[in-house]
N, C-alpha and C positions, 0 to 999 in steps of 0.2 A: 483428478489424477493424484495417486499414492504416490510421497516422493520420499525415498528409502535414505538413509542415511548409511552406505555403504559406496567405497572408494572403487572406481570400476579397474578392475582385475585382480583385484583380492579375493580369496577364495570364499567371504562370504558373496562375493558380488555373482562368483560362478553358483553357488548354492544357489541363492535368487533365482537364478536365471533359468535353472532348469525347471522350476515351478511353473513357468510360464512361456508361450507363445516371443518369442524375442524379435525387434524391427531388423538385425542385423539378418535373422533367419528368414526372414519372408520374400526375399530373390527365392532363396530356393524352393519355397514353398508354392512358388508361383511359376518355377522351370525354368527362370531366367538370370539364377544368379554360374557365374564362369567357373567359381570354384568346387561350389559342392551339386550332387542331383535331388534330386527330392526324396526316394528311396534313401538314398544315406541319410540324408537329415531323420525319417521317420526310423531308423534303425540307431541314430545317435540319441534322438527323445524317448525312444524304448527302453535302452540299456540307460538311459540318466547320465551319458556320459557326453564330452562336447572333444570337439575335433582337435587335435593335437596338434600345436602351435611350435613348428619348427622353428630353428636357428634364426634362418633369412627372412622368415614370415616375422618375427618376433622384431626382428632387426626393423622390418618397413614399420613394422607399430610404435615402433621407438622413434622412428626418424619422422613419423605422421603426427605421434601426440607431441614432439618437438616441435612439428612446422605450426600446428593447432595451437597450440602456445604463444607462440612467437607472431602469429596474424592477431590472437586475438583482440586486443587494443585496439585496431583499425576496424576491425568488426563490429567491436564496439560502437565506434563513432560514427561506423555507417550505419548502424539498428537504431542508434541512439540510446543504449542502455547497458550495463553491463551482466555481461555473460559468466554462469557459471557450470560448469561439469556437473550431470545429475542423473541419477536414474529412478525412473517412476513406474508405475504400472497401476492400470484401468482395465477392467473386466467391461468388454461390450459384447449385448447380448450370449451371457454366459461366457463368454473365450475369455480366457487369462492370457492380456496382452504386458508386455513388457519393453521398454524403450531407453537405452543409454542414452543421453543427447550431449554433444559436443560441446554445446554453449545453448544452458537455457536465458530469457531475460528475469529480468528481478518479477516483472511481473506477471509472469508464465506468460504473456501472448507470443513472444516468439524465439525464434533458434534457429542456430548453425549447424550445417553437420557439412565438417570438414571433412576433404581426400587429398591422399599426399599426390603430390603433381603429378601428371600422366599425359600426353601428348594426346590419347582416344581422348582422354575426358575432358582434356579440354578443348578438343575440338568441338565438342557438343556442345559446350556449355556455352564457347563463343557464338554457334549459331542458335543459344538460347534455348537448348534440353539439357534434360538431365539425364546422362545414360541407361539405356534402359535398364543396364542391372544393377542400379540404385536405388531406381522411381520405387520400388513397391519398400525399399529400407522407408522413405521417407514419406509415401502412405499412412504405413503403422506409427512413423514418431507423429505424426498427425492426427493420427486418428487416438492415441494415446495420451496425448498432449493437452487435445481438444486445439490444435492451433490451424489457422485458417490456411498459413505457408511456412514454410520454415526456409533461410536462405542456403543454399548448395552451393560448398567452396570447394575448389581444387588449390592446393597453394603448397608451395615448399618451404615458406615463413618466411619470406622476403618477396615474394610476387604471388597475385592468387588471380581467377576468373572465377564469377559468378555469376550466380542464377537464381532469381527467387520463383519457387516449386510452390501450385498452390495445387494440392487432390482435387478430385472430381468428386459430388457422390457417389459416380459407377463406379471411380477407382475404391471408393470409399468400401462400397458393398460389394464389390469382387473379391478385394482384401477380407473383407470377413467371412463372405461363403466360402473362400479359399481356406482359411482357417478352420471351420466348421468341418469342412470335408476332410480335411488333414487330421482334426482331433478324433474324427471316425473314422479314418484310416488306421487311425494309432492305435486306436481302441481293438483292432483284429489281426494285429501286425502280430507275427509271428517272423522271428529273428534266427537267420538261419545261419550257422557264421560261415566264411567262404573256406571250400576248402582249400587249403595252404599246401604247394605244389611247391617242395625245393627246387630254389631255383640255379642254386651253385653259388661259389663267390672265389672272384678272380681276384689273383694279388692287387693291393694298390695299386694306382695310377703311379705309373712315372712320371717323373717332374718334366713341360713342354722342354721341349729338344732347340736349344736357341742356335742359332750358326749363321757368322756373318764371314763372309769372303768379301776380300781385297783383293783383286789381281788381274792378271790377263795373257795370254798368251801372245809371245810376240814375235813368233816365227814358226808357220806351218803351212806342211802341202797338204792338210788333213781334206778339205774337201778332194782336191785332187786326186789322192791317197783311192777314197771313198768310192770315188765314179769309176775308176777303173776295177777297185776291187769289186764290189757288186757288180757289172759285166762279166771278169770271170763268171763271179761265183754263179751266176744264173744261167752262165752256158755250160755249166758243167752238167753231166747226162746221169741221171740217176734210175734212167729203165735199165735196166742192165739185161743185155741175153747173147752176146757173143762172148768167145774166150776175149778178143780184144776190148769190149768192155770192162771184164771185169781185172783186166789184167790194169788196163786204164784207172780203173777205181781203185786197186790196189795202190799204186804211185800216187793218185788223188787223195788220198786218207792222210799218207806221210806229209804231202804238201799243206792239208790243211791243217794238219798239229802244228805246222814249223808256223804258218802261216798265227794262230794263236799263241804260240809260243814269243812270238815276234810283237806281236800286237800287244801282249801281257807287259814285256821288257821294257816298251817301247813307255805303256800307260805307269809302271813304276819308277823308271827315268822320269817324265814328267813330274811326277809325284812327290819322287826326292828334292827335286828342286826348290819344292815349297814344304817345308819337314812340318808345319803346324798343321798346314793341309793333311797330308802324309797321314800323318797321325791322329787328325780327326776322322779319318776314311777308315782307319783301323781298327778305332774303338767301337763307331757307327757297324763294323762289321764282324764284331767281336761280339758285339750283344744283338746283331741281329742274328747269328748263330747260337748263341746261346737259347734265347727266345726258341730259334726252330727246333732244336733238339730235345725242348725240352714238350713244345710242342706235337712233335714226332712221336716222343716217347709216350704221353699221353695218349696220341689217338691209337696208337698201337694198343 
């Protein structure tokens, strides 16, 4: 193994990398890594370009080569050797492989490859695997390395599980016909870009809506209120076909405005009583009107 003397995330380190077959890339190469599919990976090695490392994603890499940091000491003394940050690359049977390692030892036999804590992974690693959408990252640092295992830490720099990961030959030769087929895939890959369907863009988010109430009401016939009033209201007759009918529904109409008119009074007295309330109900309904109209006006 070729050991490069470039810092990993430096844009010489990204130049490298596109040279070569990468262990971070080889879940995807093999269908089994969460984040990317195999189609985008041979569409990111076509165009020479590599996946664009958002805000939050940047953020966990920060907070990962922090906990990596901070374990390693202890990793140390449990490999018995010390560990340092390195990137190499070995060509097997023709494929140009390439391998970051977390922590190689002084005397290449072996290495860590750390992950920032995660409740899946570590649940594997306590019943003593390595997630599946690791194993084939740590195939290739092996198979790259020439190293017989390499140890698999989960840890957030003050507590870690682990697992020491040894390949199989098959894993070993899956990993490279897997690669072979990939580099022949590459080779006839026609890059089609998608077509881009605007999609609109809705104002900002408003800020969560917080509301804490204090209170209680401490004198009502409101269930009472309630049972009586829905008995009317459900015996009131809505087939209409005699003149006394509708002369009935006529009176009926007037009763039931007075009847919400009353009810209205009744809910703003309560209201006033508590003016913070009051006045939370008003803004709450000030901007849910606004919002509709403006909505309205829209779909119109």
């Amino acid at each position: 193994m070729q050991i490069h003397n470039v810092i990993q995330g430096t844009e010489e380190w990204h130049i490298l990398r596109r040279q070569y077959f990468t262990a971070s890339e080889a879940p995807a190469m093999m269908g089994k890594s969460k984040r990317m599919k195999r189609d985008d990976l041979l569409a990111m090695k076509k165009l020479g370009e590599e996946k664009e490392v958002g805000a939050f994603t940047q953020l966990l890499f920060d907070k990962g080569h922090q906990a990596e940091a901070a374990i390693r000491p202890v990793l140390e003394v449990e490999i018995g050797d010390d560990l340092y940050p390195c990137t190499g690359t070995e060509t097997v049977n023709e494929i140009p492989l390439l391998a970051s390692f977390d922590g190689l030892t002084m005397s290449g036999s072996n290495a860590a490859e750390c992950k920032l804590w995660n409740e899946e992974k570590v649940s594997a690693v306590k019943a003593g695997k390595v997630p599946e959408e690791d194993v084939w990252q740590l195939v290739h640092q092996c198979t790259v390395g020439g190293l017989k295992s390499i140890l698999y830490v989960v840890t957030d720099g003050t507590k870690k599980e682990s697992v020491l990961f040894s390949p199989t030959k098959k894993q070993i030769k899956s990993l490279l016909a897997g690669w072979k087929q990939f580099r022949a895939d590459l080779a006839e890959y026609e890059h089609t870009p998608e077509e881009v369907t605007p999609e609109g863009r809705a104002p900002d988010s408003l800020p969560a809506l917080r509301i804490q109430v204090t209170g209680m009401v401490t004198d009502s016939n409101l269930d009472e209120f309630k049972t009586q009033a829905m008995t009317v209201l459900q015996s009131i007759n809505t087939d209409l076909q005699t003149d006394e009918d509708f002369a009935n529904a006529e009176k009926t109409v007037k009763w039931a405005k007075d009847v919400e008119s009353r009810l209205e009074a009744a809910k703003e007295h309560a209201l006033s009583q508590t003016a913070s309330i009051d006045e939370l109900f008003r803004v709450i309904d000030d901007i849910k009107e606004e919002a509709r109209q403006k909505r309205l006006t829209l779909e119109k």
